[in-house]
C-alpha positions as CSV (number, residue, x, y, z in Angstrom):
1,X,-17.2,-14.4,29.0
2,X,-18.0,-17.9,28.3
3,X,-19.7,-17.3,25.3
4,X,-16.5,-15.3,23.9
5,X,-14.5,-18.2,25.1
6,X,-16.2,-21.1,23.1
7,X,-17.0,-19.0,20.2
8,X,-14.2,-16.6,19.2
9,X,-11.3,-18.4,21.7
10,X,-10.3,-15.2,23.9
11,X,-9.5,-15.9,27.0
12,X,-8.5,-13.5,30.1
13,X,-5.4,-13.3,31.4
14,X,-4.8,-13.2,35.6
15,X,-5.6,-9.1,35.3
16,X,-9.1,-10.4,34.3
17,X,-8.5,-8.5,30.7
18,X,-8.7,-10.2,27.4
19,X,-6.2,-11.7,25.2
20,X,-5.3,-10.8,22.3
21,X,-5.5,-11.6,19.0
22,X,-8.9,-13.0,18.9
23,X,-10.2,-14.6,15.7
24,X,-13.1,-13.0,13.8
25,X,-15.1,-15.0,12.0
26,X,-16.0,-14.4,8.3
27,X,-18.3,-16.0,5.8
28,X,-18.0,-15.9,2.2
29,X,-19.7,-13.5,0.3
30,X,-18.0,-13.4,-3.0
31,X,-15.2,-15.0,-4.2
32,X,-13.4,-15.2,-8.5
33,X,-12.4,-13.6,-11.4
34,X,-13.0,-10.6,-13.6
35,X,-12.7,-11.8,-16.9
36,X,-13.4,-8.7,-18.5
37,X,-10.0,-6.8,-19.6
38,X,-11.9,-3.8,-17.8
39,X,-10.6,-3.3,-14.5
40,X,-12.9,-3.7,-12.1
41,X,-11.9,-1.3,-9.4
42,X,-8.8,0.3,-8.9
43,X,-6.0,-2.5,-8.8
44,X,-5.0,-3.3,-5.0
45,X,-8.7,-2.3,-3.7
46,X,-9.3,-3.5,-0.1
47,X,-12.4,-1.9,1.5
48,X,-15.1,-2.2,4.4
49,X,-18.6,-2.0,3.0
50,X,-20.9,-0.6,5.8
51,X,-24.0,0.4,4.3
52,X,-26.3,-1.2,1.9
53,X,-25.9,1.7,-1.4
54,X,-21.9,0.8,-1.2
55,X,-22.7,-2.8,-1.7
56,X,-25.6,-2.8,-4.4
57,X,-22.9,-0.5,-6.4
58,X,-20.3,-3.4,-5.9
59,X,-23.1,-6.2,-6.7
60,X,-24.4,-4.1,-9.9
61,X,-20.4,-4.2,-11.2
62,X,-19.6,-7.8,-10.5
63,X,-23.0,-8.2,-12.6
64,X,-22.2,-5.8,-15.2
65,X,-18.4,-7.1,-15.7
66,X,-18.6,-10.8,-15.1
67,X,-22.2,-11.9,-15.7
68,X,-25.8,-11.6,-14.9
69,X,-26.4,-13.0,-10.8
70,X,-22.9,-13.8,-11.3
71,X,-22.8,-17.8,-9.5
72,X,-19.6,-16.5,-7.7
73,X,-21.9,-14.2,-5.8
74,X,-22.9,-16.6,-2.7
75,X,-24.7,-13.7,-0.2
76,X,-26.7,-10.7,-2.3
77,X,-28.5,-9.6,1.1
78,X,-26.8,-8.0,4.0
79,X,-28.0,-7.2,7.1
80,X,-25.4,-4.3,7.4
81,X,-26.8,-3.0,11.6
82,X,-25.4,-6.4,12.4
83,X,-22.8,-7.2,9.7
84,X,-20.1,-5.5,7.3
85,X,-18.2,-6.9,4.5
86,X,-15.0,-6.6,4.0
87,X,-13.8,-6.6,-0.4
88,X,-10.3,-7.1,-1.6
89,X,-9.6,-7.0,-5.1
90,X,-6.6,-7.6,-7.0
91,X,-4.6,-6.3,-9.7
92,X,-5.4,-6.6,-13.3
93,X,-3.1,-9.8,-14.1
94,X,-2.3,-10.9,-17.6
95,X,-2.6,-14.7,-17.0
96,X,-5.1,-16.6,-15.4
97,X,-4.7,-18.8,-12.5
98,X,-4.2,-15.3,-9.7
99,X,-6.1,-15.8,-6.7
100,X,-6.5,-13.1,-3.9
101,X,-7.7,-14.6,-0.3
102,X,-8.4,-13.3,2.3
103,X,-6.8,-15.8,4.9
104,X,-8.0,-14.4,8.6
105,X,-9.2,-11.6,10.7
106,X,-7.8,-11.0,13.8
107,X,-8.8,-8.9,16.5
108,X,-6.2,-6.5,18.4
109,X,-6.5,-4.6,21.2
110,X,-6.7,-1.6,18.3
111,X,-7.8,-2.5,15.5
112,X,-8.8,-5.5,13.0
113,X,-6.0,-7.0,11.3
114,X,-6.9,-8.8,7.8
115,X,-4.7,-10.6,6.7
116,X,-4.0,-11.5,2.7
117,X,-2.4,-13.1,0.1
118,X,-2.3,-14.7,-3.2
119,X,-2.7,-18.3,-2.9
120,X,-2.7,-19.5,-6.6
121,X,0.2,-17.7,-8.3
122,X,-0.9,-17.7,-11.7
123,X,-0.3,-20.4,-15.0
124,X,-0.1,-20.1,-18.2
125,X,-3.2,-19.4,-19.7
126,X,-3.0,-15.9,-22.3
127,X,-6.2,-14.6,-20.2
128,X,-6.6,-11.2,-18.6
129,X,-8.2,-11.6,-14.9
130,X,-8.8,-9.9,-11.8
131,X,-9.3,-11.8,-8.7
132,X,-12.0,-10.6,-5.9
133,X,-13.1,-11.7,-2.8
134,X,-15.8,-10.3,-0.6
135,X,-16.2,-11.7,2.7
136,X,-19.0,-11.0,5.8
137,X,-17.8,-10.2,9.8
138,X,-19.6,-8.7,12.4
139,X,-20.0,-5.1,12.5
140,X,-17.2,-3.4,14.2
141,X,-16.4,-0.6,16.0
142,X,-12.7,-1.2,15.6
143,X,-10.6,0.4,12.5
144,X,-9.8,-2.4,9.3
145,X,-6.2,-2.8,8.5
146,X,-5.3,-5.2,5.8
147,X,-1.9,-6.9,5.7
């Protein structure tokens, strides 16, 4: 218990039963634009990647579409029997300047809530784009629900 209290901040309550939500912590994986006027997935796309074949088929588009060991690409190995990633991937917009981001992760009693949003809302610029970001969290057991 104290090694859930100083690293994830649950606490339990005076029925000696945890608190929730409890923040899950997430490292960046992946995180920009598809410049290609291509979609890259289906607009919208939010996954869990649990195995190693579903990730080397999202590595080998981000490749394809954006560029050779695309830069935005920060993790190409997971260690998926201790980790998952979790994708989200925006519509096709006609401007550049979109953003997705993934914000938090938040463990419930039920589930894991991921929550999202589009931080940069876009400019000018005549460019066709699709946002992505790819993040890492412990495995879990618990189902993914993104907000």
């Amino acid at each position: 218990m104290v090694i859930c209290t100083l690293m994830f901040g649950c606490k339990k309550d005076d029925n000696n039963s945890i608190s929730y939500p409890i923040n899950v912590p997430f490292t960046k994986v992946a995180k920009g634009y598809n410049y290609n006027a291509q979609s890259m997935f289906p607009s919208g796309n939010k996954n869990s990647l649990t195995d190693s074949t579903q990730w080397k088929k999202v590595l080998v588009k981000l490749d394809s579409l954006i560029s050779p060991n695309n830069p935005d690409i920060f993790i190409r190995t997971v260690d998926f029997n201790s980790y998952q990633l979790l994708s989200v991937v925006d519509s096709v917009r006609y401007s550049g300047g979109w953003s997705v981001d993934i914000l938090s992760i938040k463990e419930y009693q039920n589930s894991i809530e991921v929550s999202v949003a589009n931080l940069e809302k876009g400019n000018s610029d005549p460019e066709v784009t699709q946002p992505y970001h790819i993040v890492r969290i412990t495995k879990q057991a618990k189902p993914i629900v993104f907000k």
